[in-house]
N, C-alpha and C positions, 0 to 999 in steps of 0.2 A: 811514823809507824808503818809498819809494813801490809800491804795491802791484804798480804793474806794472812797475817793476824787480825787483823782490825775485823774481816769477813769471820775468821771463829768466835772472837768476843760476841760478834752482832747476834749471830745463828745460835751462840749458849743464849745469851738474852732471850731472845725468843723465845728459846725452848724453855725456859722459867717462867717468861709470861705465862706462856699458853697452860704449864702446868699449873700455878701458882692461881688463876683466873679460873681456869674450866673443868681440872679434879674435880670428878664428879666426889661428893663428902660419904654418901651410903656405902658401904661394907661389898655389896654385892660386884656394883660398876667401877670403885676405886681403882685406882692404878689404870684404867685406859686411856687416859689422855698421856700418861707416861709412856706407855707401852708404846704409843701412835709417834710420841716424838723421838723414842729413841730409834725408830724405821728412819732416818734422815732422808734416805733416797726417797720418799714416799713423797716427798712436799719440802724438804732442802733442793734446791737447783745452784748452782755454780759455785765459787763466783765466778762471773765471766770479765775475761780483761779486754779492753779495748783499748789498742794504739795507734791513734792518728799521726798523720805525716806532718811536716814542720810546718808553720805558715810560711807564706812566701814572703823576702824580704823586698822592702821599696828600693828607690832608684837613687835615694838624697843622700844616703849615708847617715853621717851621724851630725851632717849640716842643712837642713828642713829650714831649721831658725836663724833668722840672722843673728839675735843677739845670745845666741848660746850654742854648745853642742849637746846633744844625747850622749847617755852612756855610752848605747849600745845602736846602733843601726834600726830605725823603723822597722814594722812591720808592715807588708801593701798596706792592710785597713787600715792600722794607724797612718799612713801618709795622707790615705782619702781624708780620715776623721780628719787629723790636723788644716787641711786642706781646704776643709769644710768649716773649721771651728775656728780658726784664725782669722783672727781682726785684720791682718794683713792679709787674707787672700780672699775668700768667698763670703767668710763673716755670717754663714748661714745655718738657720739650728740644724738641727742634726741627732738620729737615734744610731746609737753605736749596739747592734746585738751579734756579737762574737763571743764564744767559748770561753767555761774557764779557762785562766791561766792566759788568757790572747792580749792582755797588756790593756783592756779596757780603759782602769784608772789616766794612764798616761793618754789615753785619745783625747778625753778631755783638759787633763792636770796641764801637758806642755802648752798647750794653746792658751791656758787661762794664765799662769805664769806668766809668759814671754807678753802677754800685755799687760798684766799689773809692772812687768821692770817699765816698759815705755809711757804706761801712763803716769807712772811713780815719779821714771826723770822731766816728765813735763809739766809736774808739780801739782798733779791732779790729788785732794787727798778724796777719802770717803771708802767705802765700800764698792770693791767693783768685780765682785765676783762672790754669788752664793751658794753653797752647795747642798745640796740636801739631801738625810741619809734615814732610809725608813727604823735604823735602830743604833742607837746608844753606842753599841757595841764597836760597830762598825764603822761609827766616825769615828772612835779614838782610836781604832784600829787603825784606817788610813790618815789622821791626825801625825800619828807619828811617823808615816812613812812621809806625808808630805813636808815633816818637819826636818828630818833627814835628808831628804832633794835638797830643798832650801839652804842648806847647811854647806851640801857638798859643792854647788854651783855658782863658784863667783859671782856670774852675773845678777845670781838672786840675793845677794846682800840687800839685807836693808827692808826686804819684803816683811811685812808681817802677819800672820796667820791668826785667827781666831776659832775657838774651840767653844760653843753654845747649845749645852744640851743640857738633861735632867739630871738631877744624882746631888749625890752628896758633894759639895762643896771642898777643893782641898785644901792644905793646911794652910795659915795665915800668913801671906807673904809671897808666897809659889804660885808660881802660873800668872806673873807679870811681867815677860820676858820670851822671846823665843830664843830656845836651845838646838842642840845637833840632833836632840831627840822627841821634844816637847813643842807644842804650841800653844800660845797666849790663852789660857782659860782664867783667868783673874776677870771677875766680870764689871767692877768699879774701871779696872786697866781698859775694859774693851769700850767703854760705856764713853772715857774720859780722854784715849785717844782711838776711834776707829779702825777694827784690820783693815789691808787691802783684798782680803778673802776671810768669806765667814764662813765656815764648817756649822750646822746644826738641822736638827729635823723639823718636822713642820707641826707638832705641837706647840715648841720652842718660839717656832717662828712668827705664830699668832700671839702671841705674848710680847714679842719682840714688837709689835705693833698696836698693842693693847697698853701696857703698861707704861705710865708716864717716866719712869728712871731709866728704861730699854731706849723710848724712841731716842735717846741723848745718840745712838748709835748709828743713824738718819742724820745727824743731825749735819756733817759733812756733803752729805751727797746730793748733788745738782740733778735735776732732769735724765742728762746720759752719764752719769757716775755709771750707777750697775749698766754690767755691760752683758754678762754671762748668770745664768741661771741653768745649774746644772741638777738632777735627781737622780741620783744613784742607785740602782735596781729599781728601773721603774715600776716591773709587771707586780712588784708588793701593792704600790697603792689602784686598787682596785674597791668596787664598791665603795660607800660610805668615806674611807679614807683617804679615794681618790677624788670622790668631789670638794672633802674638807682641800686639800690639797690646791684643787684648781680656784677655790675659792680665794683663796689666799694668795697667793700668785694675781690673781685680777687687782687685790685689794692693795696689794704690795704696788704694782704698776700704778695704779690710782695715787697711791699714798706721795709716789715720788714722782708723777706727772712724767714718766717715760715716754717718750715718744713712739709712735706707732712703727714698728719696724726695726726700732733700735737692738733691744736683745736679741742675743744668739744663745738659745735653748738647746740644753744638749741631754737626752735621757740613754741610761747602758743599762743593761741585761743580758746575762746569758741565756735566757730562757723566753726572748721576746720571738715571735716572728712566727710562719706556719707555712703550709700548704697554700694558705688563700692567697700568698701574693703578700704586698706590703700593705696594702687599702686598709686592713682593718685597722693595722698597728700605727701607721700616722694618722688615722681618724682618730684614736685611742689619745695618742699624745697631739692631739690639736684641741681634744674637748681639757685636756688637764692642763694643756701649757697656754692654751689661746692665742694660739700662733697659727700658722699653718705649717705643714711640711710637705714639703718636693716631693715627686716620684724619687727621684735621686737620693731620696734622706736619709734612707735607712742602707749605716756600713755595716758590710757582715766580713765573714773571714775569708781569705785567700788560702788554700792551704797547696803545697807543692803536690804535682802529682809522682806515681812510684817512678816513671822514668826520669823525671825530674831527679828525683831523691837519690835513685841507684846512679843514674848517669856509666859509665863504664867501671865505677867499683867491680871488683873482682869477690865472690865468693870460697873465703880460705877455710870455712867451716860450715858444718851441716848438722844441726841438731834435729835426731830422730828422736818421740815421743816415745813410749814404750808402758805398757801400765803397769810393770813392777816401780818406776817414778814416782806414782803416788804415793806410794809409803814415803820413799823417801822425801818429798818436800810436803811430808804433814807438820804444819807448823806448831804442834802440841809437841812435836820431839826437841824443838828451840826454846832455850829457857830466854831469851833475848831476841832483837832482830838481830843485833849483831851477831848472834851464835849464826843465827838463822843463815844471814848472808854469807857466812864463813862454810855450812855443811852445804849450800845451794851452789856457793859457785862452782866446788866439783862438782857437780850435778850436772853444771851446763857447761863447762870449761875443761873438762878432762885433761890433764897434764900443763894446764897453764897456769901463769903463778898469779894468785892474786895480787891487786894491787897494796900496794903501800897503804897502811892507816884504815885497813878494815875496822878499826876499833870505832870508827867516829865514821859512819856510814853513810853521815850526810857533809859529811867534808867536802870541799871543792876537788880537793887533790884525787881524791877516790872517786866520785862519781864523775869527774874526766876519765880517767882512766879507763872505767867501767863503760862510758858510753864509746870510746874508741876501740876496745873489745867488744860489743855489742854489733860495732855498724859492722865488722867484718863476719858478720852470722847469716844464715839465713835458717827457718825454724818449719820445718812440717810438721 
């Protein structure tokens, strides 16, 4: 969806709330809370768009790992994370707090991978890598994209993923098996052969400890089996749900006589970190994970700066603002994003032809195109 549709849908809402909530009901004051929202300039502001520069990319290419390649090229922070989270190098916990969109998942994902393939071929079984996701939603969200790595990656033949959360049960028979899009949630399958990564939240996970047909899932793993303990958006579990959490985690290391120092703890958020320094946010993640963490712990983003970015690029266009524009990029005159994108790019493109396959706006082939018309702009 398009940013500035999404921003009208938001601001009609509003304007329903506030009507629909605060219409005074008397005959006399009726109609001024309408009156008030249809002023938009009075108390609408923006939207405002903000666009940050690329992150910086590392130095390893798309060979970091030994026993695999990346898609795509690291990011610096993902080199540090990896760097940091890897059995093979530092082996140290680690809080990843970088921006949407900055490849968080894979700071942790490549490192916990590349050692279930090694401890896999040295015939380790058991559980050796936990994840933990403060909602439902969002493990089978990344559930399936880590089902698809797996799939794409030779080297991760053979891995097997598990899926432990709340919810209805699926049909009888399904979710005994990883697929190119699925992972193992059959919970007899998980109970009767152990993943080598378990996906679930930490409701789930006191139960998985509680109940005598779960612990069968334990029942593989020696002292240093678990290797990685990871919690995914950490700054949710706060208050109350962050001491259940740390508790559990104690009780888990108890339960499997882990040795002191053996786990590499890894917590991401885009929303961790501040003004104060890191102090507070490794104190934070040392009372939930009971660990300690480095000065060093906490990776954040790299991002290019403008000289970086432009380097000698040459500027072949200049787009001047103008406020007869407004009208024309009101996104109420778009019955679609696609119309949208199709009256917008004369707007900023004058005499240039659009790309190929406007129709499908989030196609590969168009929004190449569009970002290589884009870098040749500069916008006042």
């Amino acid at each position: 969806m398009l940013p500035s549709l999404l921003a009208r849908d938001i601001q009609t809402g509003l304007k329903q709330f506030l009507v629909s909530s605060y219409e005074p009901a008397d005959s006399f004051m009726h109609g001024l809370m309408r009156r008030f929202t249809d002023e938009e300039a009075a108390w609408l502001k923006g939207p405002y768009v903000q666009m940050g520069l690329p992150f910086a990319v590392g130095n390893a290419g798309r060979s970091f790992f030994s026993s695999f390649e990346t898609e795509f090229p690291g990011y610096l922070h993902q080199e540090m994370a990896w760097q940091r989270l890897s059995s093979q190098h530092l082996a140290a916990s680690t809080l990843v707090a970088t921006g949407t969109g900055s490849g968080k998942t894979e700071c942790f994902l490549f490192p916990v991978l590349d050692h279930c393939v090694r401890s896999k071929k040295a015939g380790e079984a058991g559980i050796k890598a936990l994840v933990i996701y403060p909602m439902n939603a969002l493990a089978t969200d990344q559930a399936r994209r880590i089902a698809e790595l797996v799939a794409k990656v030779p080297a991760f033949a053979g891995l097997r993923v598990g899926l432990y959360v709340g919810g209805a049960a699926g049909a009888p028979g399904t979710g005994m098996v990883m697929t190119p899009t699925s992972v193992i949630t059959d919970r007899d399958t998980l109970r009767k052969n152990p993943p080598d990564i378990l996906l679930t939240n930490y409701k789930m996970l006191d139960y998985l400890m509680l109940r005598p047909k779960d612990r069968k899932l334990w029942a593989n793993n020696g002292p240093t089996t678990l290797r990685y303990v990871v919690v995914d958006e950490l700054h949710t579990f706060d208050g109350a749900q962050g001491t259940d959490l740390a508790l559990l985690l104690r009780r888990l290391r108890a339960r499997l006589k882990t040795p002191e120092g053996h786990l590499i703890c890894a917590g991401t958020s885009a929303t961790l970190g501040g003004s104060s320094g890191t102090e507070p946010l490794r104190d934070y993640a040392r009372q939930v994970f009971g660990v300690p963490f480095a000065e060093d712990a906490v990776v954040t983003e790299n991002r290019l700066s403008v000289d970086d970015f432009l380097g000698d690029a040459m500027v072949s266009y200049m787009f001047m603002w103008t406020p007869a524009l407004d009208a024309a990029l009101d996104p109420e005159l778009s019955a679609s994003p696609e119309h949208a994108v199709q009256a917008w790019f004369e707007v900023f493109f004058p005499g240039v032809q659009q790309p190929a396959g406007v129709e499908v706006v989030n196609s590969t082939q168009w929004r190449h195109a569009l970002g290589g018309t884009l870098n040749n702009i500069s916008c006042l």
